[in-house]
C-alpha positions in Angstrom: 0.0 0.0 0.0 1.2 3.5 -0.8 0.1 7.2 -1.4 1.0 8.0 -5.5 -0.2 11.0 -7.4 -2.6 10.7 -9.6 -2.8 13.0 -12.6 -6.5 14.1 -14.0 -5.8 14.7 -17.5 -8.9 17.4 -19.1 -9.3 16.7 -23.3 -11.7 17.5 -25.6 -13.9 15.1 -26.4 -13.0 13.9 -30.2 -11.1 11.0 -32.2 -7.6 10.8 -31.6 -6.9 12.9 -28.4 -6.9 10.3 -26.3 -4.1 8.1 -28.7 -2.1 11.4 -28.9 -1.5 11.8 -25.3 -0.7 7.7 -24.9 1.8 8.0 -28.0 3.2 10.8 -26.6 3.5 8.8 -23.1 4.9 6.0 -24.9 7.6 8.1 -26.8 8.5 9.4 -23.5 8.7 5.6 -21.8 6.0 7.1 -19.9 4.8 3.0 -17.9 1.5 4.0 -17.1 0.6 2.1 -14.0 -2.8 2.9 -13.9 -5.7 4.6 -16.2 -9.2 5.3 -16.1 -11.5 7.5 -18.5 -14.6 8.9 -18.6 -16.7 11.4 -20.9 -19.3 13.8 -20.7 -20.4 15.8 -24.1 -17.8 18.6 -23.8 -14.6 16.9 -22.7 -13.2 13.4 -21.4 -11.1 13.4 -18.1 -8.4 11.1 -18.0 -7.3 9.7 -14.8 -3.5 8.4 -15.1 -0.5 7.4 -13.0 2.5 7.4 -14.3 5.8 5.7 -12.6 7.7 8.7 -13.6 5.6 12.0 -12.3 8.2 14.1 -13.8 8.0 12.6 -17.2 4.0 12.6 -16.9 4.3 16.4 -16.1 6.7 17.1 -18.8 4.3 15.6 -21.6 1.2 17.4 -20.3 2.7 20.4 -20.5 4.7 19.7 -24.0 1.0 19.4 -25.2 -0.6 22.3 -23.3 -3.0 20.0 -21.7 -4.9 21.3 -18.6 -4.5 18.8 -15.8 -4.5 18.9 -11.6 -2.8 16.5 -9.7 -4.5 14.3 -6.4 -3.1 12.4 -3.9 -4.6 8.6 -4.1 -4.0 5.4 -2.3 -3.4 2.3 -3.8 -3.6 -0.8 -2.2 -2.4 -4.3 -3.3 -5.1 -6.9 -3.8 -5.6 -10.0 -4.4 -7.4 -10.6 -7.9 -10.1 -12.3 -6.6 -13.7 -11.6 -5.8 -14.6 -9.7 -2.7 -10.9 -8.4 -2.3 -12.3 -4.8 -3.0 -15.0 -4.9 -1.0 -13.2 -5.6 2.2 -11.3 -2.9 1.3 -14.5 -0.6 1.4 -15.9 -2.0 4.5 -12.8 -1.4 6.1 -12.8 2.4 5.0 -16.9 2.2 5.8 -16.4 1.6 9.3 -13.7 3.7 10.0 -16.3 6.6 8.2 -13.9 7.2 5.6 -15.8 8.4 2.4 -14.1 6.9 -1.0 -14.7 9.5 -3.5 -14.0 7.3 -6.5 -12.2 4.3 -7.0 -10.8 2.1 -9.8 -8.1 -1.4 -10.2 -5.7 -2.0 -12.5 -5.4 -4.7 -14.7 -4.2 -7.9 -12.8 -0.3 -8.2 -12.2 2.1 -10.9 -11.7 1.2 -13.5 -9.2 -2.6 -12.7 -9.3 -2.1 -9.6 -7.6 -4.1 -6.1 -9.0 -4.3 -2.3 -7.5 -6.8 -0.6 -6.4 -6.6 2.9 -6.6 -9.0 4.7 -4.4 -9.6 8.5 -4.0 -10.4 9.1 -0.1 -10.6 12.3 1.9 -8.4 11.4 4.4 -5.3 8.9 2.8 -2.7 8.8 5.8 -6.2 8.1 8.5 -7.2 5.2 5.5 -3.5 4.0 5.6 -3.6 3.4 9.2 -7.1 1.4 8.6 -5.8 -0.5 6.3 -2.3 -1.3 7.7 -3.8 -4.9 9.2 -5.6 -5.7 5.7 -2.0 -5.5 3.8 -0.5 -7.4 6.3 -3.0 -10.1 6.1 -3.6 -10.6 2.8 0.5 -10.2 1.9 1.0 -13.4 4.1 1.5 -16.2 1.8 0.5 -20.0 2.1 3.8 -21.9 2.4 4.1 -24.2 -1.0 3.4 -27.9 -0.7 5.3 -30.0 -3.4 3.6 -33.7 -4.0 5.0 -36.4 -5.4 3.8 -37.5 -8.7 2.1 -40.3 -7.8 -0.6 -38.3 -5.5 -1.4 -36.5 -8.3 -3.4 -38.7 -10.1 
């Protein structure tokens, strides 16, 4: 778990603006970590972290594109169902309001993020801090012998 800065990208709402900002993250080596979108009639907003800030910024403004950056926390889950939800109980009973919240694509080892914007991240952190622990623990490996796996 960890507090990274998420950028909120503002783009007009037509064909290609949305590849033109990913070439130009691409051309930049720009590894975006995590990326959400949504639309309304008169622009898109484009939700993005980077795992270069600097480079993310330096794009953005290369392309004049209005943006505003917002602390979010994102925690490690497991890709399986439910693992998000404890996550929002958690925050629910500790009255922490989640503003909006996304996951990335699953990762290595069945492992995804979820990326949550909440009013207060270090009081979440604290909440959380058990949840990490618990679900970072992992099972010991068990080797059998061929013939008990028939």
């Amino acid at each position: 778990m960890h507090i990274d800065t998420q950028f909120s990208i503002f783009m007009v709402n037509k064909p290609g603006v949305l590849a033109q900002v990913l070439n130009e993250f691409a051309a930049a080596k720009v590894n975006v970590v995590a990326l959400t979108m949504m639309d309304s009639v008169e622009h898109g907003v484009m939700r993005v972290i980077g795992a270069s800030q600097v480079k993310v910024r330096d794009v953005l403004n290369r392309l004049n594109m209005p943006y505003n950056e917002t602390d979010v926390l994102c925690v490690m889950l497991s890709n399986k169902a439910g693992a998000f939800a404890t996550v929002a109980q958690k925050l629910s009973q500790a009255h922490i309001n989640i503003s909006y919240a996304y996951c990335t694509a699953g990762a290595r080892g069945g492992r995804t993020t979820g990326v949550l914007k909440v009013a207060d991240v270090k009081k979440a952190m604290k909440v959380l801090q058990g949840h990490t622990e618990k679900t970072t623990k992992k099972k010991p490996s068990v080797r059998r012998s061929p013939a008990s796996r028939k």
